[in-house]
Backbone as JSON Lines, residues from 0, in Angstrom:
{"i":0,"aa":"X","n":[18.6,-15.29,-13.43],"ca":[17.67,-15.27,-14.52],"c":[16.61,-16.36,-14.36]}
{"i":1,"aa":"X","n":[17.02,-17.35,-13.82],"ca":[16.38,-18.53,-13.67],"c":[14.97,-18.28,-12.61]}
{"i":2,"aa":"X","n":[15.48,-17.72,-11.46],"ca":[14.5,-17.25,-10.21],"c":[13.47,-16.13,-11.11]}
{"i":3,"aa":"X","n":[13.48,-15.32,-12.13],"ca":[13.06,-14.5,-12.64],"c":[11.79,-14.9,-13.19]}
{"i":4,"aa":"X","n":[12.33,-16.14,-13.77],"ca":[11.25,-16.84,-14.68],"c":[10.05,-17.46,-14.21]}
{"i":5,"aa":"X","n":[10.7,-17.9,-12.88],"ca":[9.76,-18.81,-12.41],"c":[9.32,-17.63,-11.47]}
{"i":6,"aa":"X","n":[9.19,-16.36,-11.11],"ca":[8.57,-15.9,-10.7],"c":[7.43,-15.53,-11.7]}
{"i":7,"aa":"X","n":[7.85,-14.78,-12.77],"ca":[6.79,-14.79,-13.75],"c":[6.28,-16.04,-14.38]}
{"i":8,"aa":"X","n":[6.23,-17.05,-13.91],"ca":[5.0,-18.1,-14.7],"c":[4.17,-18.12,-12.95]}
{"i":9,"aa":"X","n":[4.34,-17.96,-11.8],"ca":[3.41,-17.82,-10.56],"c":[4.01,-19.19,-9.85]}
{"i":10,"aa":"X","n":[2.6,-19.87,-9.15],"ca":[3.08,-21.01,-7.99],"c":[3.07,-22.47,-9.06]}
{"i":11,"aa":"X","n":[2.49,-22.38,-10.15],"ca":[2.62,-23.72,-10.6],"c":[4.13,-23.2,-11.34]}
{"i":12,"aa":"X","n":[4.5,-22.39,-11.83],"ca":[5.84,-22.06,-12.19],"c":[7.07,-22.77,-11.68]}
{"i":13,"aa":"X","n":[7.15,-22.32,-10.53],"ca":[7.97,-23.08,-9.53],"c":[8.16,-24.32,-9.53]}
{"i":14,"aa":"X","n":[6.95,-24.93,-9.49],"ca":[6.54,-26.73,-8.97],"c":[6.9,-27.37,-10.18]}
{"i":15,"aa":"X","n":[7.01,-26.47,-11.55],"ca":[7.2,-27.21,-12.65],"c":[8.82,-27.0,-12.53]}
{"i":16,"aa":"X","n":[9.43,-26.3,-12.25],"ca":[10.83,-25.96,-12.12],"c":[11.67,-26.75,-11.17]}
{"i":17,"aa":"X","n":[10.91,-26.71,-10.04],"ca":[11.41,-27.9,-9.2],"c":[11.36,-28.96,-9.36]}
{"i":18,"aa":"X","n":[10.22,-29.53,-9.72],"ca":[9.7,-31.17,-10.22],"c":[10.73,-31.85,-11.48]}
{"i":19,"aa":"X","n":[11.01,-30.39,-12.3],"ca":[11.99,-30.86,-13.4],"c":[13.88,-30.99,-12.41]}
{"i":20,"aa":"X","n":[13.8,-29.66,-12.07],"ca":[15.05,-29.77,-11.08],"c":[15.37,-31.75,-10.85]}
{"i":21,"aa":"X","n":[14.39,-32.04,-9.62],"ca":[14.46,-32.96,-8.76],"c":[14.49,-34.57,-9.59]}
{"i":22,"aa":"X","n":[13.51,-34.42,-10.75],"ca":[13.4,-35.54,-11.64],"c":[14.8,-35.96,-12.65]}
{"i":23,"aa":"X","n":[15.29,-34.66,-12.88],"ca":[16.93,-34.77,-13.59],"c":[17.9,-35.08,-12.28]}
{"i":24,"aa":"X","n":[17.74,-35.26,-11.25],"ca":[18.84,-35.95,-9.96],"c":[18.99,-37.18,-10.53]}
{"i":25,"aa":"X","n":[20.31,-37.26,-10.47],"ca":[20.89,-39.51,-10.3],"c":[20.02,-40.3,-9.39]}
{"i":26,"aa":"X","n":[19.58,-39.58,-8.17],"ca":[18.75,-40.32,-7.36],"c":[17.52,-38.88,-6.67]}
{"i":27,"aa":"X","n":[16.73,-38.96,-7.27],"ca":[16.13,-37.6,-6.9],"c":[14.94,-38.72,-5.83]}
{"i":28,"aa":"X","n":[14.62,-36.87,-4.1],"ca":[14.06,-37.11,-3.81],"c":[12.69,-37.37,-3.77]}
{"i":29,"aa":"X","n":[12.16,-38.86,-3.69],"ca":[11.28,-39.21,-4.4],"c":[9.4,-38.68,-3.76]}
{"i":30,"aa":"X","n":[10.26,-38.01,-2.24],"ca":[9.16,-37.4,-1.73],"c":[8.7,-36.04,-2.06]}
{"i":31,"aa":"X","n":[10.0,-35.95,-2.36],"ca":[10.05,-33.71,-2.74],"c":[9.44,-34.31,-3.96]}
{"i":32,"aa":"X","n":[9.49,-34.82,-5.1],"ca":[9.36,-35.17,-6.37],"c":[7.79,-35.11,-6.5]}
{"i":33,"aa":"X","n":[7.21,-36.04,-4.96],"ca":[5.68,-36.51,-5.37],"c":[4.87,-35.08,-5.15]}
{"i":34,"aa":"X","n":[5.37,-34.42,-3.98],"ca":[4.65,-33.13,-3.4],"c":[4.73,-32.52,-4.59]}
{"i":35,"aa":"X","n":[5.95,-31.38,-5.6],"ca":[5.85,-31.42,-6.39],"c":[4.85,-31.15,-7.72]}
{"i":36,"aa":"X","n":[4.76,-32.78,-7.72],"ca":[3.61,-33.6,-8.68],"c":[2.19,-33.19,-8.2]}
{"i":37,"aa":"X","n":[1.85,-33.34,-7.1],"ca":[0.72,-33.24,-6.2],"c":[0.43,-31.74,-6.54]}
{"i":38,"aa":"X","n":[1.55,-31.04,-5.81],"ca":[0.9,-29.51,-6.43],"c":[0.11,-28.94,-7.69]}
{"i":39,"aa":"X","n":[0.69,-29.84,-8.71],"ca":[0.33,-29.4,-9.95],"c":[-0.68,-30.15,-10.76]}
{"i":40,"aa":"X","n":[-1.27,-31.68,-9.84],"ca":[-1.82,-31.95,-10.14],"c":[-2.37,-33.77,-10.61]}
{"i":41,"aa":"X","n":[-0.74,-33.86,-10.87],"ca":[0.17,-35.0,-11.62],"c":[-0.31,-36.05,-10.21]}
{"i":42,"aa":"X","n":[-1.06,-36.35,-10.01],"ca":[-1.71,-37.25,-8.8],"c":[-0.74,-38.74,-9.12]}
{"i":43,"aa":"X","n":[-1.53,-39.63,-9.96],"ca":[-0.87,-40.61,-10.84],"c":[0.68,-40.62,-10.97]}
{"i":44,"aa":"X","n":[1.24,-39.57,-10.9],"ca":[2.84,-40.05,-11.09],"c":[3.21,-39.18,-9.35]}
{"i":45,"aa":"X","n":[3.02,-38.85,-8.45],"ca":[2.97,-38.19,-7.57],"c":[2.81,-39.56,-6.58]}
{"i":46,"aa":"X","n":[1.64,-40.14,-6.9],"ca":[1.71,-41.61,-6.22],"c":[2.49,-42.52,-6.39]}
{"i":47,"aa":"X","n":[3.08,-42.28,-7.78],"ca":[4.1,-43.58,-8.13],"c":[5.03,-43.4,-7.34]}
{"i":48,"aa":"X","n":[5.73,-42.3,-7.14],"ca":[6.55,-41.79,-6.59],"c":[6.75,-42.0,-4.63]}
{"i":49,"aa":"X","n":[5.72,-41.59,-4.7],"ca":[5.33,-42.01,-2.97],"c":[5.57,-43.91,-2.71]}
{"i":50,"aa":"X","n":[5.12,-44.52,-3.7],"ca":[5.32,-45.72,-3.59],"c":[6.71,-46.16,-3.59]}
{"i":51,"aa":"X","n":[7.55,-45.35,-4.52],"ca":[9.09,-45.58,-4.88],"c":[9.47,-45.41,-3.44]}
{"i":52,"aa":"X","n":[9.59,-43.85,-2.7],"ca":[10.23,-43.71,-1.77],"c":[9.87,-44.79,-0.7]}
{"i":53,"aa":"X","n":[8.31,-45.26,-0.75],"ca":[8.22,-46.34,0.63],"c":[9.44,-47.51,0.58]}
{"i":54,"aa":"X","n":[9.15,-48.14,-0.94],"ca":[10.14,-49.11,-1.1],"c":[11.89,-48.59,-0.68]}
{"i":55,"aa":"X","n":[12.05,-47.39,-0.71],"ca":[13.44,-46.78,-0.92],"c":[13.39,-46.45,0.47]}
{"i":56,"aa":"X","n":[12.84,-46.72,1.5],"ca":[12.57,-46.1,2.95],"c":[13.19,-45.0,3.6]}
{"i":57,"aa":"X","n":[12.17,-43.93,2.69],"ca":[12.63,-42.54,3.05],"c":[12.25,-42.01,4.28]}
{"i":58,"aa":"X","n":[12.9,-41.59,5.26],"ca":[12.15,-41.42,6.54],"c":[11.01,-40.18,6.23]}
{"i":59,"aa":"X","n":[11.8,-39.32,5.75],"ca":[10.42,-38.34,6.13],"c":[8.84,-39.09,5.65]}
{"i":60,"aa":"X","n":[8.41,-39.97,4.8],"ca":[7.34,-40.35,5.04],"c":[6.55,-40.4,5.96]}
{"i":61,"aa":"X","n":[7.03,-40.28,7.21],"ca":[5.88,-40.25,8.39],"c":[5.48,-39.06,8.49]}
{"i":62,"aa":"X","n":[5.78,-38.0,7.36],"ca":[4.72,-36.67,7.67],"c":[3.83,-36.95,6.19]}
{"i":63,"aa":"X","n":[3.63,-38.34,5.8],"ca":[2.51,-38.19,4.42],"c":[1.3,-38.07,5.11]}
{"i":64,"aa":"X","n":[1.11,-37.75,5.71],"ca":[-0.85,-37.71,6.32],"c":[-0.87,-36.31,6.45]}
{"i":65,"aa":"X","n":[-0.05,-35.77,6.84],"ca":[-0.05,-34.31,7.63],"c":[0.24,-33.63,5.99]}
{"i":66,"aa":"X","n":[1.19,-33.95,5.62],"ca":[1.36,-32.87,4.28],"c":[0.62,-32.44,3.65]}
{"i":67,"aa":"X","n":[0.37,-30.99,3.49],"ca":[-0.64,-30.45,2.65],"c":[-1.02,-30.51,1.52]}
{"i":68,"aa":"X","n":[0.46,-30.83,0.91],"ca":[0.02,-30.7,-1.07],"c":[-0.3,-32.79,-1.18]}
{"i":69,"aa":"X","n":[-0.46,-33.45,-0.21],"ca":[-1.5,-34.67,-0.58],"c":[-2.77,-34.75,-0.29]}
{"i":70,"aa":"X","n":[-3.68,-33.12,-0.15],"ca":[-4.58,-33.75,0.9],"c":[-6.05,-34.15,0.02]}
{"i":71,"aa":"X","n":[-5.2,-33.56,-1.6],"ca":[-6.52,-34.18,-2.44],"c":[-5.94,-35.81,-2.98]}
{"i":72,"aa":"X","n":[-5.41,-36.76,-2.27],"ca":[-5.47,-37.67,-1.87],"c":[-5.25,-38.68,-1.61]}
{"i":73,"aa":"X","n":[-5.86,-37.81,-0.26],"ca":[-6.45,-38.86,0.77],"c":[-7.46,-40.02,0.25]}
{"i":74,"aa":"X","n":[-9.06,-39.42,-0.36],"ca":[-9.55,-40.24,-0.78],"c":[-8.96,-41.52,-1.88]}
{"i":75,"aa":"X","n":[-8.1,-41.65,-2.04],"ca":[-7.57,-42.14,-3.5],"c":[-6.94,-43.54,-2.68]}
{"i":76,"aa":"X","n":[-7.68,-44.82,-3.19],"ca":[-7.39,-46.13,-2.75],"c":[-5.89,-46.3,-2.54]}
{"i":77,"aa":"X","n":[-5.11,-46.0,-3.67],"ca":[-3.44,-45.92,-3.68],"c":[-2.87,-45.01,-2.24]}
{"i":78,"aa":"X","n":[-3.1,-43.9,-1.88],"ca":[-2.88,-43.13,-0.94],"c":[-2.89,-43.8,0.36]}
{"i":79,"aa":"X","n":[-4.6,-44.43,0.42],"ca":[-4.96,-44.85,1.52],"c":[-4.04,-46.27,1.89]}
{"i":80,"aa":"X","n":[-3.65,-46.97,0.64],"ca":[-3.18,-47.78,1.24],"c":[-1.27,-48.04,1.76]}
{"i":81,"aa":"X","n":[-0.72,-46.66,0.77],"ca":[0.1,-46.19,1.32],"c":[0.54,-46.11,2.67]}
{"i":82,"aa":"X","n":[-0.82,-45.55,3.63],"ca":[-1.06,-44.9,5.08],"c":[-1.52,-46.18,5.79]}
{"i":83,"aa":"X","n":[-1.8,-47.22,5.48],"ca":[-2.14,-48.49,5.92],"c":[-0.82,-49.02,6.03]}
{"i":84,"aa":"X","n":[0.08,-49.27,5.07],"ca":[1.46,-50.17,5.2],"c":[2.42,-49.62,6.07]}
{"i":85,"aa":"X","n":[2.19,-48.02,6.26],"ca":[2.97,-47.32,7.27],"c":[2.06,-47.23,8.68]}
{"i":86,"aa":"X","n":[1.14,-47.71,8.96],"ca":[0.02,-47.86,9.91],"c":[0.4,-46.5,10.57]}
{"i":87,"aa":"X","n":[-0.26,-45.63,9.14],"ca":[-0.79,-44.25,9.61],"c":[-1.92,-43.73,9.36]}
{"i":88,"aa":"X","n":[-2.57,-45.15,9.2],"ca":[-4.46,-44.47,8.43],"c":[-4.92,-44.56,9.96]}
């Protein structure tokens, strides 16, 4: 029933379903969490998040440059300097 629903609300459907999924974890992943966020828009808490996992040293971070749902941003001082502390700018 659940898959049903979120087919009928479309692609932000999902991202809101997952983002809630991942945010109710004891320790949710804080990268799945930001992409997520990013999809839908939530930039500002999408970054917070990216910042959490650096401190929490999540490996997959070394695909934040390449990932698609950050690529609106890149421009964004917080982002960039994200990609600086991981000397991936």
């Amino acid at each position: 029933m659940l898959l049903a629903g979120v087919r009928s609300r479309g692609a932000n459907g999902y991202w809101r379903v997952k983002r809630d999924f991942l945010a109710g974890s004891r320790k949710p992943d804080r990268l799945l969490l930001a992409i997520c966020q990013a999809r839908l828009g939530e930039n500002e808490q999408a970054l917070t998040n990216l910042e959490q996992a650096l401190q929490e040293h999540e490996p997959d971070l070394i695909y934040l440059k390449s990932e698609p749902a950050f690529d609106s941003l890149h421009d964004h001082p917080r982002f960039k300097a994200l990609l600086e502390v991981m000397h991936l700018s």
